[in-house]
Backbone as ProteinMPNN parsed JSONL, in Angstrom:
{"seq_chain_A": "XXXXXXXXXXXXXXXXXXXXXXXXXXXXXXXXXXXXXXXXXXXXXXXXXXXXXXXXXXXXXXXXXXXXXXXXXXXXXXXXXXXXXXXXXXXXXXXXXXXXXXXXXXXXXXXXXXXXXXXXXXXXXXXXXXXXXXXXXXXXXXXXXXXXXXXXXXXXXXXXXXXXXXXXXXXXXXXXXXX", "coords_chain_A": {"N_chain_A": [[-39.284, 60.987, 29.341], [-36.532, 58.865, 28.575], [-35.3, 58.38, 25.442], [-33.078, 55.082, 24.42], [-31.024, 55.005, 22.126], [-30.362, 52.98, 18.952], [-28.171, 51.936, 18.964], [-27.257, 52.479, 21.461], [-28.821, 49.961, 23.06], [-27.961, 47.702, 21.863], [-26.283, 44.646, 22.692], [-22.573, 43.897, 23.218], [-20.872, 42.116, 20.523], [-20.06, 39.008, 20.684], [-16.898, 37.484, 20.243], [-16.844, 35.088, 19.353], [-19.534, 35.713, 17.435], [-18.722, 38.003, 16.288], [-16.56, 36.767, 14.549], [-18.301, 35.105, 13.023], [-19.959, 36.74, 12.032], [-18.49, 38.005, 9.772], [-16.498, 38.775, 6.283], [-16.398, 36.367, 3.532], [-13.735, 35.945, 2.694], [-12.472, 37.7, 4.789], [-12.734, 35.977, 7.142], [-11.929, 33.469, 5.846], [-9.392, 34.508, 5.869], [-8.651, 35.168, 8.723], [-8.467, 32.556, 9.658], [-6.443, 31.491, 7.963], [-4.412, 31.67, 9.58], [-4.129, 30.504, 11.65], [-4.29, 27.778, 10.506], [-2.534, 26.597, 8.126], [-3.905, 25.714, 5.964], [-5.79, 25.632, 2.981], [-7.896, 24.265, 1.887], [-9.027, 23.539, 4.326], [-9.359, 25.768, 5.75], [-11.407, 27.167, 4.069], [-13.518, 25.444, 4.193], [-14.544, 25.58, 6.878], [-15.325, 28.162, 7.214], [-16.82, 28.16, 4.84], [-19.233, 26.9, 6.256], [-20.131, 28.64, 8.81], [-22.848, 30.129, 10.154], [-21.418, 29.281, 13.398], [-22.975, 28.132, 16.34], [-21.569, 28.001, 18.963], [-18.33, 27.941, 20.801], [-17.733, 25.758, 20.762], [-18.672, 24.351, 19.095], [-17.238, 25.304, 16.845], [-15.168, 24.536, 17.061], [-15.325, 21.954, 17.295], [-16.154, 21.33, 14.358], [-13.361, 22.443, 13.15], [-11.756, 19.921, 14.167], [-13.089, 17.969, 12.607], [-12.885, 19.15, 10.109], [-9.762, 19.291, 10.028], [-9.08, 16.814, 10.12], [-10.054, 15.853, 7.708], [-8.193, 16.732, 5.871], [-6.116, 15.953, 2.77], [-3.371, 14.396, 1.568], [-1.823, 15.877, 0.462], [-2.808, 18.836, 1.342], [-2.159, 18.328, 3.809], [0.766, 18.877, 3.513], [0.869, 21.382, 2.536], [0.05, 23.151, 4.778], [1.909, 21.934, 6.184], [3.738, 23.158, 5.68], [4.191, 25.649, 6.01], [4.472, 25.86, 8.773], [6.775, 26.553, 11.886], [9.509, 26.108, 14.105], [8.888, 26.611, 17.221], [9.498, 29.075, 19.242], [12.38, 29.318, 20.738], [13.199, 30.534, 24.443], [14.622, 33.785, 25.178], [16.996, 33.909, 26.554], [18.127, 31.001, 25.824], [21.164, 29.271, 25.883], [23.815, 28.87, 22.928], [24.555, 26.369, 21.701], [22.275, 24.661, 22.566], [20.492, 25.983, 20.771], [22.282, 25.081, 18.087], [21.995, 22.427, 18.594], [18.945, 21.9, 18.46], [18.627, 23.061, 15.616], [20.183, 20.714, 14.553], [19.044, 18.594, 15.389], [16.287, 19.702, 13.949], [17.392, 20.041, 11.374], [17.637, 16.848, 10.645], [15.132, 15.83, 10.875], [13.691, 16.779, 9.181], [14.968, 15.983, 6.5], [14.454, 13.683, 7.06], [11.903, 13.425, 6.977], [10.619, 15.446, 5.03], [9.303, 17.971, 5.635], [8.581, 19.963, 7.964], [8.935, 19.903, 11.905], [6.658, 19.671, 13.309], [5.059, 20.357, 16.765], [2.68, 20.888, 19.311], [3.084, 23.066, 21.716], [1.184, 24.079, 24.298], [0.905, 23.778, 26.934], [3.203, 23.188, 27.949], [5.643, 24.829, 30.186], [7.997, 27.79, 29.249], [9.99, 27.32, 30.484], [10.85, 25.013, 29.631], [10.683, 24.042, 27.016], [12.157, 23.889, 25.279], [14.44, 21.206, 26.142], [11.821, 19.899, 25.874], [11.01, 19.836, 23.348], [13.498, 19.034, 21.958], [13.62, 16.509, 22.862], [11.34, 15.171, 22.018], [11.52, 15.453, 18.942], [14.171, 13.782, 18.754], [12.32, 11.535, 19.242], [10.82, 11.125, 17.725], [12.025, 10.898, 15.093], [12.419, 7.956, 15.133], [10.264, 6.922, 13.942], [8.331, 5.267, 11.18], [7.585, 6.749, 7.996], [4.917, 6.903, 7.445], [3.512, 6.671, 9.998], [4.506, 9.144, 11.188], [3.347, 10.776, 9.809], [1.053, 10.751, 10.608], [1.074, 11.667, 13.32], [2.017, 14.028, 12.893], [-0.024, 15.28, 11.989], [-2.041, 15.385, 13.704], [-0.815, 17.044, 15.692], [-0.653, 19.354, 14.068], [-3.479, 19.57, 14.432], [-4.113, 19.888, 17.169], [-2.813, 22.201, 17.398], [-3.942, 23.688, 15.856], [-6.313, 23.948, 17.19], [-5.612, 25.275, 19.557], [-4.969, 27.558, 18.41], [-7.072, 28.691, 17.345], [-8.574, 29.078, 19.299], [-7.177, 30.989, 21.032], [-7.538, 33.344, 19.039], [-9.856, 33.723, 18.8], [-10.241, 34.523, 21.082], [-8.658, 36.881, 22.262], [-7.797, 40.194, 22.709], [-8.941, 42.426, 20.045], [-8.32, 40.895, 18.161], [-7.597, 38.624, 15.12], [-10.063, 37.894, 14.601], [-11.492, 40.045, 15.013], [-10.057, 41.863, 13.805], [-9.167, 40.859, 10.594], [-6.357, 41.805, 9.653], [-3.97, 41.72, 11.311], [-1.533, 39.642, 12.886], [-2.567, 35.92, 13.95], [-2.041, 34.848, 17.15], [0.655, 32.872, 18.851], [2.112, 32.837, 15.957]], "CA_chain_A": [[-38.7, 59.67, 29.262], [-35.162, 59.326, 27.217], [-34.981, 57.074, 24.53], [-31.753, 55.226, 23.812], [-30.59, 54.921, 20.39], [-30.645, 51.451, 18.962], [-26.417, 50.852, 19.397], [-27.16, 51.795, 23.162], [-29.747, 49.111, 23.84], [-27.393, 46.214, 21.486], [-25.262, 44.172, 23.091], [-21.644, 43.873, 22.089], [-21.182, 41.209, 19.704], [-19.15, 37.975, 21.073], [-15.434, 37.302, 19.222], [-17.899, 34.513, 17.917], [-20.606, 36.345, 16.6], [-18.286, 38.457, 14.828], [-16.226, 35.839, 13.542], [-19.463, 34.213, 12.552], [-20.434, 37.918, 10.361], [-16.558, 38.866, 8.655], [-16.484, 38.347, 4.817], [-15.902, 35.241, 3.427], [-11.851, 36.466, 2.337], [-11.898, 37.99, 6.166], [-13.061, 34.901, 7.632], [-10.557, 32.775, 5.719], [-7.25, 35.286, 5.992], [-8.352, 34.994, 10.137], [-8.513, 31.142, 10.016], [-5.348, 30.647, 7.764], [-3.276, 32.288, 10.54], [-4.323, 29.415, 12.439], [-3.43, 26.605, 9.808], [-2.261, 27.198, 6.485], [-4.248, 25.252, 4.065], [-6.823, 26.533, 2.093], [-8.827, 23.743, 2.201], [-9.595, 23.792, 5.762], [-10.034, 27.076, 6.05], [-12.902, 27.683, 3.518], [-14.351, 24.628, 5.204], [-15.034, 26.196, 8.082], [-15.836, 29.236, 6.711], [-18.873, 27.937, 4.667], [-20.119, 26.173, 7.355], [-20.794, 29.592, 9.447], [-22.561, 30.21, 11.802], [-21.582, 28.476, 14.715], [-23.963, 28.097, 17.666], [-20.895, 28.383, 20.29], [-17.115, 27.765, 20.485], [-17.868, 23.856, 20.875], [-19.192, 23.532, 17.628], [-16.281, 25.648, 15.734], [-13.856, 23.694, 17.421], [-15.524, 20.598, 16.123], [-15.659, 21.577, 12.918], [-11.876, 22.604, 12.801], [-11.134, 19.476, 14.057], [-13.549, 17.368, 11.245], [-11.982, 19.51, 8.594], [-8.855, 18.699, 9.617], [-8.596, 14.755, 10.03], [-10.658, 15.366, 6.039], [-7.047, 16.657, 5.296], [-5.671, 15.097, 2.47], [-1.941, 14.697, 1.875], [-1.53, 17.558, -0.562], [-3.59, 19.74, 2.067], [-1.497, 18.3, 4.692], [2.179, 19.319, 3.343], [0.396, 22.897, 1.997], [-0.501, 23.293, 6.066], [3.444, 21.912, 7.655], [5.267, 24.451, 4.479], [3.996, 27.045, 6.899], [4.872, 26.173, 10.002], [7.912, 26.745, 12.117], [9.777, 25.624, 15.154], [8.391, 27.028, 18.594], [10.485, 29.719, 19.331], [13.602, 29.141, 22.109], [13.426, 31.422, 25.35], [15.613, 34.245, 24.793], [18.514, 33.492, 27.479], [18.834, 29.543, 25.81], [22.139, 28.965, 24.702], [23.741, 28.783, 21.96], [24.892, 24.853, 21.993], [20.86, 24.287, 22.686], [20.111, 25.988, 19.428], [23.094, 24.02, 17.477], [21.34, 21.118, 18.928], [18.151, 22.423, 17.945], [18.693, 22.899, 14.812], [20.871, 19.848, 13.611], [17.721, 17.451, 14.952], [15.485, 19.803, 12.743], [17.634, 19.309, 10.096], [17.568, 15.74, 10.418], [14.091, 15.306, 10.898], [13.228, 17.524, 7.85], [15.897, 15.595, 5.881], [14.161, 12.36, 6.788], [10.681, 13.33, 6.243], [10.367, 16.004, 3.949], [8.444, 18.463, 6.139], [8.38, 20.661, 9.259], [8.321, 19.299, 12.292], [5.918, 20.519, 14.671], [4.568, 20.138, 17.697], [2.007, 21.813, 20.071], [3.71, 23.207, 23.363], [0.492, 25.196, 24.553], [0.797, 23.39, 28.384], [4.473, 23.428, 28.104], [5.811, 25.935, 30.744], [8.491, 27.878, 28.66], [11.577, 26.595, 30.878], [10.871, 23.196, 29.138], [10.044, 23.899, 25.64], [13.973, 23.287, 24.157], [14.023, 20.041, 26.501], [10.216, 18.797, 25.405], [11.133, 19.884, 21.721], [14.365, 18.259, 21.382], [13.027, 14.8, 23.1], [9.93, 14.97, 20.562], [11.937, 15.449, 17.482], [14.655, 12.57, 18.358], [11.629, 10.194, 19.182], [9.654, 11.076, 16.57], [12.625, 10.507, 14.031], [12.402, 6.899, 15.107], [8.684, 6.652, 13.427], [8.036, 5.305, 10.302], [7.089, 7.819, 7.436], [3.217, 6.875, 7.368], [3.638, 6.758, 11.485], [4.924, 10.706, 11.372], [2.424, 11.881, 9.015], [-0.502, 10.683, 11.387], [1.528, 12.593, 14.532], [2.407, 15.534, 12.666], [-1.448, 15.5, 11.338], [-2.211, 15.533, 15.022], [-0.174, 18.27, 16.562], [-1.635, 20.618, 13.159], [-5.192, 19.934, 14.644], [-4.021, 20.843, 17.914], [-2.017, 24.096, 17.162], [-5.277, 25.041, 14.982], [-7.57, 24.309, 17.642], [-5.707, 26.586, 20.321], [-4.68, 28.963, 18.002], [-8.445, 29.275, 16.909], [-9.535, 29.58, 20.662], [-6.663, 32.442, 21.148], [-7.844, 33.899, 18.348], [-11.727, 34.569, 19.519], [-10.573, 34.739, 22.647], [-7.954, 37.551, 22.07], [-8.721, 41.45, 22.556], [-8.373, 43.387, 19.236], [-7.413, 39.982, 17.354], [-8.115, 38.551, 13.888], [-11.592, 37.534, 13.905], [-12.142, 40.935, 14.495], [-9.254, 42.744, 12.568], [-7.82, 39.885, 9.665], [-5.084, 42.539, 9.455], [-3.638, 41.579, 12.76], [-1.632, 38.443, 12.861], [-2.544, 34.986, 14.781], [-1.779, 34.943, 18.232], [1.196, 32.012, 18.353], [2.573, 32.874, 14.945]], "C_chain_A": [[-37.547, 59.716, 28.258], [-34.754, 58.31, 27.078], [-33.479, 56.919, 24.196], [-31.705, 55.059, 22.667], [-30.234, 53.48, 19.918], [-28.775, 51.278, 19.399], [-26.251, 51.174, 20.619], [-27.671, 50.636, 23.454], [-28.845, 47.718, 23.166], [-26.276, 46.296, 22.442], [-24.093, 43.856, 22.474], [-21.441, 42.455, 21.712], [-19.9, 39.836, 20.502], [-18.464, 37.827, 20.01], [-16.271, 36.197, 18.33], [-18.382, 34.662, 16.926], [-20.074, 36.758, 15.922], [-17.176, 38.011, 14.083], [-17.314, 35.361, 12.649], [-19.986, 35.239, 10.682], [-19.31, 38.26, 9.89], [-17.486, 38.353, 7.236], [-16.393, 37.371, 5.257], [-14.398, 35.206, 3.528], [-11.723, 37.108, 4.056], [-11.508, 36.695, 6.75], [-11.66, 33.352, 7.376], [-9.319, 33.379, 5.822], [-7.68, 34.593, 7.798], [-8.161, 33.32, 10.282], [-7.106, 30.183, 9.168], [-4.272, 30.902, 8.597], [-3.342, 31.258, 11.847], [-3.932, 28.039, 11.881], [-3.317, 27.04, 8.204], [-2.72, 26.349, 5.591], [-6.03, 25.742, 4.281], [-7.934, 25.973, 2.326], [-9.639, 23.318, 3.507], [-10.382, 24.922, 6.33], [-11.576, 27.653, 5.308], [-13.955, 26.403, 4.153], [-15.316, 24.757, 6.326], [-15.724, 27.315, 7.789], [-17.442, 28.908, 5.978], [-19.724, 27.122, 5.768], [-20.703, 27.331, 8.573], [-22.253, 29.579, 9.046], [-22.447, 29.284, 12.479], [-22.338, 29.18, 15.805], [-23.078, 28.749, 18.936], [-19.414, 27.961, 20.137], [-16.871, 25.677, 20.144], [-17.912, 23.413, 19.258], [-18.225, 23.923, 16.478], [-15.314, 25.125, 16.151], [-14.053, 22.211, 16.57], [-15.8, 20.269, 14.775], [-14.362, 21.514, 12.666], [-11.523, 21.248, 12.752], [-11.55, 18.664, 12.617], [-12.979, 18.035, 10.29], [-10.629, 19.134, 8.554], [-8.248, 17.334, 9.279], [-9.385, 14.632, 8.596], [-9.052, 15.715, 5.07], [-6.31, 15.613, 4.354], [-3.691, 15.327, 2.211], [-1.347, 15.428, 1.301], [-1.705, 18.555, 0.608], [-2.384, 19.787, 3.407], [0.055, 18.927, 4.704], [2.232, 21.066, 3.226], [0.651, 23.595, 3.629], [1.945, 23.373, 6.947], [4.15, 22.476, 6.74], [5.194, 24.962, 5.591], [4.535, 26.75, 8.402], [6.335, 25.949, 10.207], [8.266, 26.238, 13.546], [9.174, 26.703, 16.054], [9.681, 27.886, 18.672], [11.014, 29.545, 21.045], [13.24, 30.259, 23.112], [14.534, 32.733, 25.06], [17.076, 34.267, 25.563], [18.956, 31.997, 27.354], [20.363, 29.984, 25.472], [22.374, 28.874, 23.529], [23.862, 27.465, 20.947], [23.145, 24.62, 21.819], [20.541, 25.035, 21.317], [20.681, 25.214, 18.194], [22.066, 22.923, 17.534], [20.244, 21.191, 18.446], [17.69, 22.3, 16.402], [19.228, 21.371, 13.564], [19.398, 18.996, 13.792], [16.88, 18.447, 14.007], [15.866, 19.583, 11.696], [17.265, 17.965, 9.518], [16.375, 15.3, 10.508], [13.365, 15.835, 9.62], [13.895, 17.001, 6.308], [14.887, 13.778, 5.921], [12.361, 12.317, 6.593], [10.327, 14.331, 5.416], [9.924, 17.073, 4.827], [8.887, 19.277, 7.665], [8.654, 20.35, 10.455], [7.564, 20.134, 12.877], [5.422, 19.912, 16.007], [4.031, 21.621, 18.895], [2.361, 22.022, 21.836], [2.718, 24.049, 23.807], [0.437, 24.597, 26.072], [1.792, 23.036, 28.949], [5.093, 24.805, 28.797], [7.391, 26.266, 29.445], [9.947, 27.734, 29.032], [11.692, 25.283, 29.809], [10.72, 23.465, 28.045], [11.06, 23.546, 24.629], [13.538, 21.651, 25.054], [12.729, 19.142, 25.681], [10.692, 18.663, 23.592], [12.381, 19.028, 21.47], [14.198, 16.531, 21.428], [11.937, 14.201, 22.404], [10.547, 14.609, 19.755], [13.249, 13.98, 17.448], [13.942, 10.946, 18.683], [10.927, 10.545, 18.563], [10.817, 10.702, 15.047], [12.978, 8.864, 13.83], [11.128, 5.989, 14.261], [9.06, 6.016, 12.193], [7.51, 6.511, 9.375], [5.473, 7.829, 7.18], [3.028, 7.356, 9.002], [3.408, 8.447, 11.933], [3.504, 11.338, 10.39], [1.401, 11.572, 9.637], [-0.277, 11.589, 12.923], [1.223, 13.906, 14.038], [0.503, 16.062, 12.437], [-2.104, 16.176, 12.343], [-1.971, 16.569, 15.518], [-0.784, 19.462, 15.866], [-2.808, 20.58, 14.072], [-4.603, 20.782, 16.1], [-3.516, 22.49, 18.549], [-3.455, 24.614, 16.886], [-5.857, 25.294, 16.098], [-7.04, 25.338, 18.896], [-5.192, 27.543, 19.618], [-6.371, 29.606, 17.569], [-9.154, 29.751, 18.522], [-8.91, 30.761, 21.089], [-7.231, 33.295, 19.926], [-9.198, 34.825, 18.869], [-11.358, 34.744, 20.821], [-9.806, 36.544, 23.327], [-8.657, 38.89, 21.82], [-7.626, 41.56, 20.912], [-7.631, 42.287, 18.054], [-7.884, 39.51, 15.901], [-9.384, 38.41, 13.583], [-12.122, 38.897, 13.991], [-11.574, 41.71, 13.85], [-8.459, 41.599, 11.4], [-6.767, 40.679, 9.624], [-3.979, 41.869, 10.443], [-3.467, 39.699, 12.625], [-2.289, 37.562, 13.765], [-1.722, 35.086, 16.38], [-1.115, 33.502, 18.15], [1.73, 31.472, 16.857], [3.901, 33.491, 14.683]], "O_chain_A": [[-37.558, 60.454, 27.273], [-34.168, 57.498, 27.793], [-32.716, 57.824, 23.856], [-32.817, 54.939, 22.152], [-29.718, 52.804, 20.808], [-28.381, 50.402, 20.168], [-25.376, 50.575, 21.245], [-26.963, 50.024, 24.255], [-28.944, 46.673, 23.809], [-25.608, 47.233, 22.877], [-24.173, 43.521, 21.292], [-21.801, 41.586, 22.506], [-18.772, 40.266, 20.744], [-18.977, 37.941, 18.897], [-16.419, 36.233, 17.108], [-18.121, 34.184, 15.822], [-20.31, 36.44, 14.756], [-16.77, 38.643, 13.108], [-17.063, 35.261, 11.448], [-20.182, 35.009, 9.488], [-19.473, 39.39, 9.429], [-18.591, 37.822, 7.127], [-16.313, 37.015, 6.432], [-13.848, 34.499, 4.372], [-10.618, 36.865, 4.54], [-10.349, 36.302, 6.879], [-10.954, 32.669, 8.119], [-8.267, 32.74, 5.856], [-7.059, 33.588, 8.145], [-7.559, 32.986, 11.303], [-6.741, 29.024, 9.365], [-3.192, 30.365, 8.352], [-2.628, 31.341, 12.847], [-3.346, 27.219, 12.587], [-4.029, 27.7, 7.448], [-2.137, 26.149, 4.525], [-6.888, 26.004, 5.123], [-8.903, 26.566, 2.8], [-10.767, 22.826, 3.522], [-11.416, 25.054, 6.984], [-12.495, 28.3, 5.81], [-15.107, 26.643, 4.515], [-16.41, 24.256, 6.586], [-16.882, 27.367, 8.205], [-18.594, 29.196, 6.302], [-20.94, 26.931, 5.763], [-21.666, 26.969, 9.249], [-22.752, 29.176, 7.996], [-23.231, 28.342, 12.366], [-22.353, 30.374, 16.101], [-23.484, 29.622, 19.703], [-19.267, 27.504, 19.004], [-16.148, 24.866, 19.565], [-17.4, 22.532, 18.568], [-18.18, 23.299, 15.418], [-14.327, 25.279, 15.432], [-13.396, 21.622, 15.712], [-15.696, 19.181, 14.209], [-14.0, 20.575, 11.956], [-11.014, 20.88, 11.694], [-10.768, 18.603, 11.669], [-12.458, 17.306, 9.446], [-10.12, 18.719, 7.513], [-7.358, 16.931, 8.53], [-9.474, 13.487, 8.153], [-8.765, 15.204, 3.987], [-5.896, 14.56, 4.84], [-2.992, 16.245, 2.639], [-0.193, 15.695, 1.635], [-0.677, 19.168, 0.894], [-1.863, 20.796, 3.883], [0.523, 19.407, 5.736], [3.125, 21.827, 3.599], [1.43, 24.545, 3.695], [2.698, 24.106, 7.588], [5.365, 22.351, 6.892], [6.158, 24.792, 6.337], [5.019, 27.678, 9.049], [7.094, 25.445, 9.379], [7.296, 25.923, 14.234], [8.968, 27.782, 15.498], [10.762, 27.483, 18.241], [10.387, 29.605, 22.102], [12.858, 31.223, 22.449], [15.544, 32.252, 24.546], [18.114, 34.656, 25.027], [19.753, 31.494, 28.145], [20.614, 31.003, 24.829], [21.405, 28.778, 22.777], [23.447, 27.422, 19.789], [22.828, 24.363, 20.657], [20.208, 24.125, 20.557], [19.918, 24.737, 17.354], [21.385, 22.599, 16.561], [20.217, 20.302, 17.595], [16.714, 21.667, 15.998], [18.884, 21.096, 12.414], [18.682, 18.717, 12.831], [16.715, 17.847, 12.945], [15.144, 19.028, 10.868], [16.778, 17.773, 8.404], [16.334, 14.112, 10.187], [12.443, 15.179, 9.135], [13.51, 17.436, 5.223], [14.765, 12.986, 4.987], [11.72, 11.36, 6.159], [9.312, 13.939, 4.84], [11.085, 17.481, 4.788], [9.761, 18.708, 8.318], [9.249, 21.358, 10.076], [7.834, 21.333, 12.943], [5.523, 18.687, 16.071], [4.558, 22.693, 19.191], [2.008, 21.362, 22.813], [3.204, 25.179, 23.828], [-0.471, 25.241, 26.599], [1.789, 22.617, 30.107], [5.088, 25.833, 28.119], [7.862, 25.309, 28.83], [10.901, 27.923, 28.278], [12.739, 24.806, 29.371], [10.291, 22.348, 27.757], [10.905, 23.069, 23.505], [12.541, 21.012, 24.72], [12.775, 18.061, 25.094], [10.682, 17.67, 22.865], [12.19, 18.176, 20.602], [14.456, 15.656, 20.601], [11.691, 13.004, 22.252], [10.438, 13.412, 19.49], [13.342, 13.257, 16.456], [14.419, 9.818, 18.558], [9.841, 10.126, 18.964], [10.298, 10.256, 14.024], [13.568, 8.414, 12.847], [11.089, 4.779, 14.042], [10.263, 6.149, 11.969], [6.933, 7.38, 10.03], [4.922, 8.828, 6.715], [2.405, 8.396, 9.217], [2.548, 8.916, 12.678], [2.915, 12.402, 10.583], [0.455, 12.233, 9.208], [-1.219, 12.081, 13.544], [0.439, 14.72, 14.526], [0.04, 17.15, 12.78], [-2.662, 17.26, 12.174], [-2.943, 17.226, 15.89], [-1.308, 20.393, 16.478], [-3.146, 21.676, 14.519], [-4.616, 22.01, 16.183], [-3.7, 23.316, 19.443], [-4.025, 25.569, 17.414], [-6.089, 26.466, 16.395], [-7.848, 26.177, 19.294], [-4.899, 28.55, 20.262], [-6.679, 30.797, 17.531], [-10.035, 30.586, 18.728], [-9.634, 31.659, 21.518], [-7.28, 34.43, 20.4], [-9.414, 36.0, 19.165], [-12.18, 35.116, 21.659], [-10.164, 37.184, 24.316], [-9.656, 39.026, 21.114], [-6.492, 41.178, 20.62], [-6.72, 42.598, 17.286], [-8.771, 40.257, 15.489], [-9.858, 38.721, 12.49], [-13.076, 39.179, 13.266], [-12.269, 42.454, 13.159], [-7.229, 41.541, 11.39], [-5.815, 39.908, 9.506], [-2.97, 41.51, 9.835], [-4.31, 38.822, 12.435], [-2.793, 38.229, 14.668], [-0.58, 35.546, 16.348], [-1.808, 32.669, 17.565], [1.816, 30.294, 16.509], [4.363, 33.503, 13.542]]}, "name": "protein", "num_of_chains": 1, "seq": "XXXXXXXXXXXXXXXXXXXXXXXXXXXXXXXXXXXXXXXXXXXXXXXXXXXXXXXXXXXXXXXXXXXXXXXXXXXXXXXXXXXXXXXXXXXXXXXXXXXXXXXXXXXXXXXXXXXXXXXXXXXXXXXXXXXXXXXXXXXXXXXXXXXXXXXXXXXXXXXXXXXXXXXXXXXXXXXXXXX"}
């Protein structure tokens, strides 16, 4: 009869599971590559294990709407515009750029927004029509959008993440997928 050896008979570990076992310092480098504040990230982190992707999603998002407005500015330093197609124009980046100026000029901050169901013909179009109706907001108005679009970047950058071969939850070395 021929015995296997115990790492034949285990099964391999789900991007979960071994998100679930990293360090603590793994665990948070893989989860700030998904949003950049601190306080979110160890959030989540002590709260391991999750049961299933459901429940680390709903965590992410509860940690983030606990965001306060320190946490929140720490989070939109880091981010950056969606990057252009590489055959846009150069007029469409001009353009591009002056509304980021002006929207960064009138609120202090980043903008962002989550194009993850945005085909990438549209993503100058969707982005430029965001940023000159979102510069119509109020400044309390924008910081409950922008708050918004963070959760949803995190939460599909956290599902590319586990979902991703060879990606941070199982190497932190290895940036974010959408970074």
């Amino acid at each position: 009869m021929t015995r296997l050896l115990p790492e034949q008979t285990r099964a391999t570990p789900s991007p979960l599971q071994r998100f679930n076992t990293l360090s603590a310092a793994e665990a948070r480098h893989a989860l700030l590559s998904c949003l950049r504040s601190l306080r979110w990230a160890d959030r989540i982190t002590a709260h391991r294990p999750y049961p299933d992707l459901d429940a680390l999603l709903a965590a992410a998002d509860e940690a983030a709407y606990d965001l306060t407005p320190s946490d929140l500015a720490e989070a939109l330093a880091a981010e950056t515009l969606p990057t252009l197609p590489e055959n846009t124009y150069g007029a469409a980046h001009m353009a591009l750029s002056a509304a980021r100026a002006a929207y960064e000029a009138r609120f202090g901050h980043a903008f962002v927004i989550c194009l993850d169901d945005t085909p990438a013909s549209e993503t100058l179009d969707r982005t430029l029509e965001e940023i000159r109706s979102r510069l119509a907001n109020d400044p309390e108005e924008e910081r409950v959008l922008a708050a918004e679009e963070l959760r949803r970047l995190a939460k599909g950058r956290l599902v590319s993440m586990l979902r991703g071969a060879g990606n941070c939850a199982i190497s932190p070395k290895q940036p974010a997928p959408g970074r």
